[in-house]
DOZA-945124 format. One line per 5 residues: number of its first residue (from 1); their letters; for each residue x, y, z of C-alpha. Coordinates in Angstrom, 2 decimals. Example, Ala and Ser with C-alpha at 12.3 -4.5 7.8 and 13.67 -1.06 7.14 Angstrom:
<pts>
1	AS	12.30 -4.50 7.80 ~ 13.67 -1.06 7.14
</pts>
This chain:
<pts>
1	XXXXX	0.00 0.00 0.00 ~ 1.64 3.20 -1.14 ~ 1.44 5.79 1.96 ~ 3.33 8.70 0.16 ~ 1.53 12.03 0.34
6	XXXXX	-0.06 13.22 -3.09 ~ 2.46 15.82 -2.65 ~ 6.75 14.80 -2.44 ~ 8.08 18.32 -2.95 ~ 10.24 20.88 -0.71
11	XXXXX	8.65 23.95 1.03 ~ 9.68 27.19 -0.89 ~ 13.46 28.08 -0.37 ~ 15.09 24.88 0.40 ~ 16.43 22.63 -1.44
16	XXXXX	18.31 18.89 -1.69 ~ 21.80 19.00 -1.93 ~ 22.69 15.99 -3.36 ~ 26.79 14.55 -3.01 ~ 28.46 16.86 -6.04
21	XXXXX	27.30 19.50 -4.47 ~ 27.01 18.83 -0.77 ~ 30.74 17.98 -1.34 ~ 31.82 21.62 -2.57 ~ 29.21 23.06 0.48
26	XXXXX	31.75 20.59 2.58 ~ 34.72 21.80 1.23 ~ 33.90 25.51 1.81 ~ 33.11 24.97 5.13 ~ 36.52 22.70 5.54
31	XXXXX	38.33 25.33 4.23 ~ 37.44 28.33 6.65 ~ 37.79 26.14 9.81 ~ 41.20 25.10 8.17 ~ 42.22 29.52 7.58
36	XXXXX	40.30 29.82 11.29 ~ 42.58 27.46 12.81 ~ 45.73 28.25 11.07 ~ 45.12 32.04 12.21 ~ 44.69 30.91 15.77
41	XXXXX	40.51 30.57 16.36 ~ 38.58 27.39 17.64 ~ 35.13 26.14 17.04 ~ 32.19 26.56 18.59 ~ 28.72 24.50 17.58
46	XXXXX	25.37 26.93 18.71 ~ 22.25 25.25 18.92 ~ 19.94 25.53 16.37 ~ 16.93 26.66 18.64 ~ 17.26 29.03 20.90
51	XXXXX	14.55 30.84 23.70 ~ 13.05 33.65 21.20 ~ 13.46 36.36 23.67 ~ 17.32 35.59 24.56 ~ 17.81 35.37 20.57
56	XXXXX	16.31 38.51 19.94 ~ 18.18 40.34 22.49 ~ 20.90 40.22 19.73 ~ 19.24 41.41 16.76 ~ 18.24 44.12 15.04
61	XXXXX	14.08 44.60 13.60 ~ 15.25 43.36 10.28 ~ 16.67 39.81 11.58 ~ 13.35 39.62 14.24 ~ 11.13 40.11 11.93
66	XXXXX	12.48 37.22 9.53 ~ 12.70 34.91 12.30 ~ 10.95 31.33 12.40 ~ 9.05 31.20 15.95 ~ 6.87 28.44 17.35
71	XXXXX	5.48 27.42 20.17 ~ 7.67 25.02 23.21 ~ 5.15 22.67 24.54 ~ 7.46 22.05 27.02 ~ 8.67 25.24 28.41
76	XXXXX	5.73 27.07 27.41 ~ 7.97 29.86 26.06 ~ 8.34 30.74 22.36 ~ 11.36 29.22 20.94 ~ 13.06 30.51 17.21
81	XXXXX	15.40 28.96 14.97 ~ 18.20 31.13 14.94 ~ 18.41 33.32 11.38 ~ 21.88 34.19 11.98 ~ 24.81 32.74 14.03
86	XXXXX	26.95 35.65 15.25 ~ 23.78 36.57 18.02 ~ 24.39 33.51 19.45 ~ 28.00 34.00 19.46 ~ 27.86 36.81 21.40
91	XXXXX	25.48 34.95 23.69 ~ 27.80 32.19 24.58 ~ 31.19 34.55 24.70 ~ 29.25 36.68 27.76 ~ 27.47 34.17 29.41
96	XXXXX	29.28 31.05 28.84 ~ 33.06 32.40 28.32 ~ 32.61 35.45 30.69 ~ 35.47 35.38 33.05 ~ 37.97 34.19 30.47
101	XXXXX	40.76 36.19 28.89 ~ 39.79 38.14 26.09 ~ 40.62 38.28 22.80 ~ 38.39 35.51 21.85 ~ 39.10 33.96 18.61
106	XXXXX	36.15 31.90 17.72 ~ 35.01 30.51 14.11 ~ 31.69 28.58 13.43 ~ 30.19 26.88 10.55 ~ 26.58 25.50 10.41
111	XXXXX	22.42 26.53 8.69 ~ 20.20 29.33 9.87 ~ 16.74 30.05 8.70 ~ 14.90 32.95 7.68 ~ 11.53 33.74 6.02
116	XXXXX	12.01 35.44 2.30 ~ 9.44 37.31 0.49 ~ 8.03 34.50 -1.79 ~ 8.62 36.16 -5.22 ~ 12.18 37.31 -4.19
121	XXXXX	13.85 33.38 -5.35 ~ 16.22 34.09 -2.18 ~ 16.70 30.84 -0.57 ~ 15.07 30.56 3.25 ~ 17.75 28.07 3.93
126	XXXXX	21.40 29.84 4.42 ~ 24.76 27.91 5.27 ~ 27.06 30.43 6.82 ~ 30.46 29.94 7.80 ~ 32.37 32.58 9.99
131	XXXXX	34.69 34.23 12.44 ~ 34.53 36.74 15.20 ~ 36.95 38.28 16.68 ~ 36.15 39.78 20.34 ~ 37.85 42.25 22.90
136	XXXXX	39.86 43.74 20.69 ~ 39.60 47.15 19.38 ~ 42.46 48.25 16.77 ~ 42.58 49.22 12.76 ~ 44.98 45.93 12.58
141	XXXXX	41.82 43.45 14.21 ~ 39.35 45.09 11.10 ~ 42.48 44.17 8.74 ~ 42.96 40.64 10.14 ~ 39.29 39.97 9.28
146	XXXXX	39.91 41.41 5.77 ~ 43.66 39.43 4.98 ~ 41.42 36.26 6.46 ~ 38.92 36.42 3.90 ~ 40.58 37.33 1.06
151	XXXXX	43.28 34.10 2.19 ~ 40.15 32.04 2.37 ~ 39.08 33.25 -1.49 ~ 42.58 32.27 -2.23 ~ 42.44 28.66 -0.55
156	XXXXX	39.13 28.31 -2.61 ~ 40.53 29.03 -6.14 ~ 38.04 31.86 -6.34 ~ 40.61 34.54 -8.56 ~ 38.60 36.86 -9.71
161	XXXXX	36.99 38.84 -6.72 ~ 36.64 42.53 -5.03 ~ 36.80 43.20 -1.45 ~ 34.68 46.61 -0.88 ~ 35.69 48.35 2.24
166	XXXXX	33.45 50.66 4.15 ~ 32.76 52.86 6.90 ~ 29.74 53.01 8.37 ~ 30.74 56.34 11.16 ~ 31.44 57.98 8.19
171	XXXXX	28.79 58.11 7.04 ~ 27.01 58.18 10.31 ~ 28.83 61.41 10.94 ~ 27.97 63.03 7.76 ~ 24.05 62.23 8.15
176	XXXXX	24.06 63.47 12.19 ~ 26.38 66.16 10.87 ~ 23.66 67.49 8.82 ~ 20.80 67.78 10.96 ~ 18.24 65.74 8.97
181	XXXXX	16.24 63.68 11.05 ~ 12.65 61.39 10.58 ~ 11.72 60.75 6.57 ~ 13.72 62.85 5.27 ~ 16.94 61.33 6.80
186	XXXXX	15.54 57.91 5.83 ~ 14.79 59.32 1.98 ~ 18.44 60.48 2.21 ~ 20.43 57.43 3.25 ~ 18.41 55.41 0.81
191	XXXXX	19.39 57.94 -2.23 ~ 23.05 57.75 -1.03 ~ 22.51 53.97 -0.63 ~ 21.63 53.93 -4.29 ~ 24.65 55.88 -5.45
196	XXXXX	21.97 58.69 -6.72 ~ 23.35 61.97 -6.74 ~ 20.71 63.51 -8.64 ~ 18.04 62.37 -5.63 ~ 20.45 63.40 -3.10
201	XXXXX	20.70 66.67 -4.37 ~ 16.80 66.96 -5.03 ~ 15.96 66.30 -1.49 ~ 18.60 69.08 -0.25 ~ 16.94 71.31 -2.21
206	XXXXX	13.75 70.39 -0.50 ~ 15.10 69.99 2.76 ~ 18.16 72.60 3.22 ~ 21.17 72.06 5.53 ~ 24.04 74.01 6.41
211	XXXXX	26.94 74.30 2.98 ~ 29.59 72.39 4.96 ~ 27.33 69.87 5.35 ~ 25.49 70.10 1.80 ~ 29.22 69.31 0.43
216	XXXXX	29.65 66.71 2.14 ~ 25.51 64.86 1.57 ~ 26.45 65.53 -2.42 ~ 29.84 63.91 -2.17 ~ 28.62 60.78 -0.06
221	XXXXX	27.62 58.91 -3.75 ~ 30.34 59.56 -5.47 ~ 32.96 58.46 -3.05 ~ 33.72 55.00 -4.14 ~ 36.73 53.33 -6.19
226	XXXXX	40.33 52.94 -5.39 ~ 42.47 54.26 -2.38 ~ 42.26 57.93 -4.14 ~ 38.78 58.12 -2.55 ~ 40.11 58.66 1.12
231	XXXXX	42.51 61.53 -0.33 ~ 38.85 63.49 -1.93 ~ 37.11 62.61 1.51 ~ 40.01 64.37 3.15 ~ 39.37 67.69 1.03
236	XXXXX	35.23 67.18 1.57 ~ 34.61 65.84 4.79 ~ 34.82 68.66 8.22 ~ 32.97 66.55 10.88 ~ 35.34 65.37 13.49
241	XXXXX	32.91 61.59 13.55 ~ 33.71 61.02 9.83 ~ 37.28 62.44 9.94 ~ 37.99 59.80 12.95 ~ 36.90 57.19 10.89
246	XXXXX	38.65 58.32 7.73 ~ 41.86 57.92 9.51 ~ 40.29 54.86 11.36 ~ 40.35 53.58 7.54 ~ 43.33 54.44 6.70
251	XXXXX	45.13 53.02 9.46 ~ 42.90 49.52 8.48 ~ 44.25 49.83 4.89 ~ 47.71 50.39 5.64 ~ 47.87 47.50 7.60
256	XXXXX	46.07 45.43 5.01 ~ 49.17 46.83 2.12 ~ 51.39 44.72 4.75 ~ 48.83 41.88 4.37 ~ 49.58 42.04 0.57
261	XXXXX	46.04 42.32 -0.60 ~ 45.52 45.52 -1.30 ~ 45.07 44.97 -5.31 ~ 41.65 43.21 -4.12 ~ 40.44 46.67 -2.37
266	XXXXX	37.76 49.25 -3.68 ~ 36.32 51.68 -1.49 ~ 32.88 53.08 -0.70 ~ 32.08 55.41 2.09 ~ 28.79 55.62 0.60
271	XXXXX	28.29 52.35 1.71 ~ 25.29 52.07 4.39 ~ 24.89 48.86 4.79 ~ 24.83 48.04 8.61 ~ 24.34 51.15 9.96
276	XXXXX	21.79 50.49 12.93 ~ 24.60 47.35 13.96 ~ 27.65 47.86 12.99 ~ 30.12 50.76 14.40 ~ 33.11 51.07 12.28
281	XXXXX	34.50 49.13 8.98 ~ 32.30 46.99 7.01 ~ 33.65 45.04 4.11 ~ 31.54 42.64 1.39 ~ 33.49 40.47 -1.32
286	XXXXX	31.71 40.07 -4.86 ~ 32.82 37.90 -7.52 ~ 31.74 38.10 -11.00 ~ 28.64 36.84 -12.65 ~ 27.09 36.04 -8.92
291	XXXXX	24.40 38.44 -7.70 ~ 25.22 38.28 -3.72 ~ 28.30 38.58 -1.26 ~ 30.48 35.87 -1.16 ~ 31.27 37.30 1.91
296	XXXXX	30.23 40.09 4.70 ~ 31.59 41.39 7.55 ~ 32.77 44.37 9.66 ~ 32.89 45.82 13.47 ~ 29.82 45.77 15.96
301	XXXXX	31.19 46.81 19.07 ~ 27.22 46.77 20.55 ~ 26.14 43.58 19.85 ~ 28.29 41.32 22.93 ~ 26.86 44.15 25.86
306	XXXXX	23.10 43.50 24.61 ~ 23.77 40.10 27.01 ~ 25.65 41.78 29.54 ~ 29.44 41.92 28.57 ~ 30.67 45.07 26.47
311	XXXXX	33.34 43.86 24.62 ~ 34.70 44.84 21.53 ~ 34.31 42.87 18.53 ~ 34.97 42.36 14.49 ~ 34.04 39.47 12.35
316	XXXXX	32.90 38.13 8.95 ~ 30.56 35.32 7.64 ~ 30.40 33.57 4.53 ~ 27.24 32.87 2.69 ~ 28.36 29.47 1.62
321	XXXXX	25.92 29.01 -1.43 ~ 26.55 32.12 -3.78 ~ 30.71 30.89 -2.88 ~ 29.43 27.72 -4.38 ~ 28.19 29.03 -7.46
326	XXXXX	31.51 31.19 -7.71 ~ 33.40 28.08 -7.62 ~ 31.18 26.38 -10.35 ~ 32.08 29.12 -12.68 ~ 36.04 28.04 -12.33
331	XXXXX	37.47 26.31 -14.23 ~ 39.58 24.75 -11.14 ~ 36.00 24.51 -8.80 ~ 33.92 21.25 -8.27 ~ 34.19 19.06 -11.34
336	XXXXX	31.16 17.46 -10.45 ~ 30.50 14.40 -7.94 ~ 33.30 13.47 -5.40 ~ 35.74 10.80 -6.85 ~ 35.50 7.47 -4.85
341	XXXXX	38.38 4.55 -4.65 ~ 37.55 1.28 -4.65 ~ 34.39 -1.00 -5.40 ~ 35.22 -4.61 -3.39 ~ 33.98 -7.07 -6.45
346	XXXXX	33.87 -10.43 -4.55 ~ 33.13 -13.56 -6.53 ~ 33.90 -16.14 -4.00 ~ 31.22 -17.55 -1.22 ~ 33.72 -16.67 1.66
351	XXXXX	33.77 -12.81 2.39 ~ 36.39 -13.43 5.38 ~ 39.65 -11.93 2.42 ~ 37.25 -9.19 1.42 ~ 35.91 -7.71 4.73
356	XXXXX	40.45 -7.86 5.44 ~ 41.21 -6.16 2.71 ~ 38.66 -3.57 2.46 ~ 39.89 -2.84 6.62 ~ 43.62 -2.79 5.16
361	XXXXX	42.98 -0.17 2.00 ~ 40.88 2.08 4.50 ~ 43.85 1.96 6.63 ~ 46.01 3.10 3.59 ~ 44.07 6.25 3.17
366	XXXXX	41.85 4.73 0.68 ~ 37.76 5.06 0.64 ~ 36.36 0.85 -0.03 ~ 33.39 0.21 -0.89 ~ 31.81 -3.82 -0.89
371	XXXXX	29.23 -4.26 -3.69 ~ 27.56 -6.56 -1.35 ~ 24.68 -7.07 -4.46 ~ 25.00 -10.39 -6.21 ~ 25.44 -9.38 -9.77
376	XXXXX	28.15 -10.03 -12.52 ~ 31.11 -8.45 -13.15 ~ 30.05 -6.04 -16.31 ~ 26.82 -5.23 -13.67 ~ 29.39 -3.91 -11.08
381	XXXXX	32.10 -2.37 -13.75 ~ 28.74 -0.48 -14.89 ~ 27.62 0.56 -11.12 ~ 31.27 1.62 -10.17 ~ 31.01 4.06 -13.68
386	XXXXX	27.67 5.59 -12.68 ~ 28.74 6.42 -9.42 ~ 31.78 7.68 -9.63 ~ 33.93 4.85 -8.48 ~ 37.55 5.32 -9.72
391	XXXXX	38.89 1.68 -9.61 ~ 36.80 -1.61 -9.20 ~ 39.04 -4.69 -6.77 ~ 37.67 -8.52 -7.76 ~ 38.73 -10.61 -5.10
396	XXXXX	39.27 -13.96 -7.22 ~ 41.14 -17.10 -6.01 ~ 44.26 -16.78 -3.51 ~ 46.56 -18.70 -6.25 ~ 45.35 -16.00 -8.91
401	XXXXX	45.74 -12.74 -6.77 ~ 43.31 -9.67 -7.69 ~ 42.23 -7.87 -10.41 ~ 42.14 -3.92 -10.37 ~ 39.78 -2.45 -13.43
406	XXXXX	39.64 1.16 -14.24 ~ 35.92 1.77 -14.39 ~ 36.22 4.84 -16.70 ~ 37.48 2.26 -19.82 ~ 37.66 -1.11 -18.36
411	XXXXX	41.14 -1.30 -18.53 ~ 42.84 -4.06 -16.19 ~ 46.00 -6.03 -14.75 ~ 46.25 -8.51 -12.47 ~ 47.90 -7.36 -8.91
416	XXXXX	49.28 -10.01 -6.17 ~ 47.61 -9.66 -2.41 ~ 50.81 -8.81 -1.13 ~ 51.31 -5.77 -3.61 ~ 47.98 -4.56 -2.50
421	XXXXX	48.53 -4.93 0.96 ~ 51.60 -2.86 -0.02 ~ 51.61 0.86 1.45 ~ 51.89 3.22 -1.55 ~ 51.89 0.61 -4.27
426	XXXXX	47.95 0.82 -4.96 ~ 47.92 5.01 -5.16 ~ 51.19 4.97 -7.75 ~ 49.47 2.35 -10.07 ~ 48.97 3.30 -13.57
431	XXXX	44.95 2.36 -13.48 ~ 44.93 5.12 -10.42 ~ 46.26 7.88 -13.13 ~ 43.79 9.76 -14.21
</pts>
C-alpha cells in the first residue's frame, strides 16, 4: 500500500543538496575552519533553537522580523530557529566564556533560517560559515578579518573577486552632521545607498542644511573606487565623527598593504549597509557573474553588551551558497561528484579476504566500498562508472591474486595480495592515473 503524500516536494526556499554538491558546500566549510585554525581561532557548535526572547536580544528589527518562531510545549515559552549565528556567538562569549581572557578567537560553521518574500527566489535556507573576533579594538583586528577572507578566497581558487571596504561612522557622521532627522533622513540614506546623486541633491533642495554639510551629503555617492577616494574625503569631509573614521580607515588599509592584498580593495564610504549594527569598517566580497556577497563582515562593538558583557568585537561570515556558485564558474571549482576509490567485487562464497582487505585499503588512506549485491562483473564495472567509483578490486582465487579495473574504460591487470597490501603501491598504479 503506497502511503506517500499526493504531494513529495520541498517547502519554498530549500532545497536537496545531493553529493556533487554537498561535497563543494563541505569543502567551503573545511576550508574556513582550516584559515580559522591556522590564524589561531577554535570552534564553537550553537544550537539551532534558541529561547526567542534571549535570541532577539541580539538582533536588530530586520533579523526579528524574519525569524521562524513556534510554540515550546514544554517550556511554554516561544522558541526561534536562529536566522543568523553571530547573536548567538555573542550569547555564549558573555554568558558562557565570561570570566575568560579576552581576545576571543572563535570561528563557526553551520544553517540558519529565515523567512524570504516568496517572489524574491532568495533561498530561506542559508549555510554560513564565519569568524569573530572579540575584545579587541584596533585598525589591525578590522584588517585581520579582511587578509582572512581574502586568504580564504585564495584557498578556494576563487581569482577573480573585489573586497569593498566601508565605513559606516562615516557616514554616520555626515548624516548626524547634517541635521536631517525622521523621513527625510531615511529618503536620504536610501538615495546615497543607491549611489543617486541627482536624488540626493533633489531632497537638499527640498530639505536645506548648512553648505559644509550640503558638500559633504552631495559627495557621499560619489565616493567610491580605489584608495584615491580617502585623499577626496580628506578635502570634503569637516565633521570630526567622519574624519575619525577616515583615519580609522586608513590606518585599516595600511595594515592590510602589509597583508599584501591591497590589489583586491575598492572603497565606498557611501556604503550604508549596517548602519543600525555595525560601528566602524564593514567590508563585502563580490565575484563576478554572482548576484550576492560571497562574503560580509565588519565591526559591531554593541552587539556582545546587549547580554551583559561590552566587549569589543569584528568578524565576517560567509554565505556558503553564492561561494558555491563562484566556484562552479572556475574552471579549477567542483568538477562534479566526489571521486571514490575502490568497489570490493567479490566472486567467491567466503567474504572473510574481502571484509580484510577492504579494513587494510581504509587503513592506507583509501575510501572501499563492498558491492555486497549479487550481480556479474560487467553489472558492477557499470555501477562503479555511474557512481563515480575510480577503480573496481575482484577478489578472485588466492593462487590467482586480484584484479584492479579502471571503471572509466575497463582497462585491467592482475595485482598479487601482497602488492595490495603494499603501502603506496595501490595510489602509484597506472589504473589510479587519471
Amino acid at each position: 500500500m503506497n502511503t506517500l503524500p499526493d504531494y513529495t516536494g520541498l517547502p519554498r526556499g530549500v532545497a536537496d543538496y545531493l553529493p556533487a554538491r554537498a561535497a563543494t558546500i563541505a569543502a567551503i566549510e573545511g576550508q574556513l575552519l582550516q584559515v580559522a585554525g591556522q590564524w589561531g581561532f577554535q570552534r564553537i557548535m550553537p544550537p539551532a533553537l534558541e529561547f526567542e526572547e534571549v535570541l532577539a536580544s541580539g538582533m536588530g528589527e530586520g533579523l526579528r522580523s524574519r525569524t521562524f518562531r513556534f510554540d515550546d510545549w514544554q517550556s511554554g515559552r516561544m522558541l526561534a530557529i536562529p536566522p543568523d549565528i553571530t547573536p548567538q556567538i555573542a550569547r555564549i562569549v558573555a554568558t558562557r566564556l565570561r570570566g575568560r581572557p579576552l581576545p576571543h578567537r572563535i570561528c563557526y560553521s553551520g544553517r540558519v533560517l529565515r523567512h524570504a518574500e516568496l517572489q524574491s527566489g532568495r533561498s530561506r535556507e542559508i549555510f554560513q560559515a564565519g569568524v569573530e573576533l572579540i575584545g579587541l579594538d584596533s585598525p589591525e583586528a578590522d584588517a585581520e578579518m579582511v587578509a582572512m577572507a581574502v586568504e580564504l578566497m585564495q584557498g578556494l581558487g576563487i581569482a577573480e573577486f573585489t573586497v569593498d571596504l566601508g565605513q559606516v561612522a562615516f557616514c554616520r557622521g555626515v548624516f548626524e552632521a547634517s541635521g536631517l532627522t525622521g523621513e527625510p533622513l531615511q529618503q536620504m540614506q536610501a538615495a546615497v545607498a543607491r549611489k543617486d546623486a541627482s536624488a540626493v541633491a533633489a531632497l537638499l533642495a527640498v530639505h536645506p542644511v548648512p553648505e559644509q554639510s550640503r558638500q559633504e551629503l552631495l559627495a557621499l555617492p560619489r565616493l567610491f573606487g580605489g584608495r584615491e577616494v580617502l585623499e577626496d574625503a580628506l578635502r570634503v569631509v569637516k565633521n570630526e565623527v567622519s574624519c575619525r573614521a577616515l583615519h580609522n580607515l586608513h590606518e585599516v588599509v595600511a595594515i592590510l598593504e602589509l597583508h599584501g592584498v591591497t590589489r583586491y580593495l575598492t572603497i565606498d564610504l557611501g556604503e550604508t549597509r549596517g548602519l543600525d549594527y555595525h560601528t566602524g569598517l564593514t567590508f563585502e566580497g563580490f565575484a563576478p557573474g554572482v548576484g550576492e556577497a560571497l562574503f560580509s563582515g565588519g565591526r559591531y562593538d554593541d552587539l556582545t553588551a546587549r547580554y551583559g558583557l561590552p566587549a569589543p568585537a569584528t568578524g565576517f561570515t560567509c554565505n556558503v551558497l553564492p561561494l558555491v556558485q563562484a566556484l562552479e564558474a572556475t574552471a579549477a571549482g567542483c568538477g562534479g561528484e566526489p571521486r571514490r576509490d575502490l568497489l570490493l567485487f567479490n566472486q567467491r562464497a567466503d567474504r572473510q579476504e574481502a571484509l580484510a582487505i577492504a579494513r587494510a585499503l581504509r587503513g592506507q588512506g583509501f575510501s572501499v566500498a563492498r558491492d555486497i549485491i549479487r550481480r556479474d562483473f560487467e553489472s558492477s564495472l557499470a555501477y562503479a562508472r555511474a557512481t563515480g567509483i575510480r577503480c573496481m578490486l575482484v577478489i578472485d582465487q588466492p593462487e590467482v591474486g586480484c584484479l584492479l579495473v579502471r571503471s572509466s574504460d575497463g582497462k585491467q591487470t592482475k595485482i598479487t595480495r601482497e602488492q595490495l597490501l603494499q603501502d603506496g603501491f595501490l595510489r602509484q598504479h597506472d589504473l589510479f592515473q587519471e
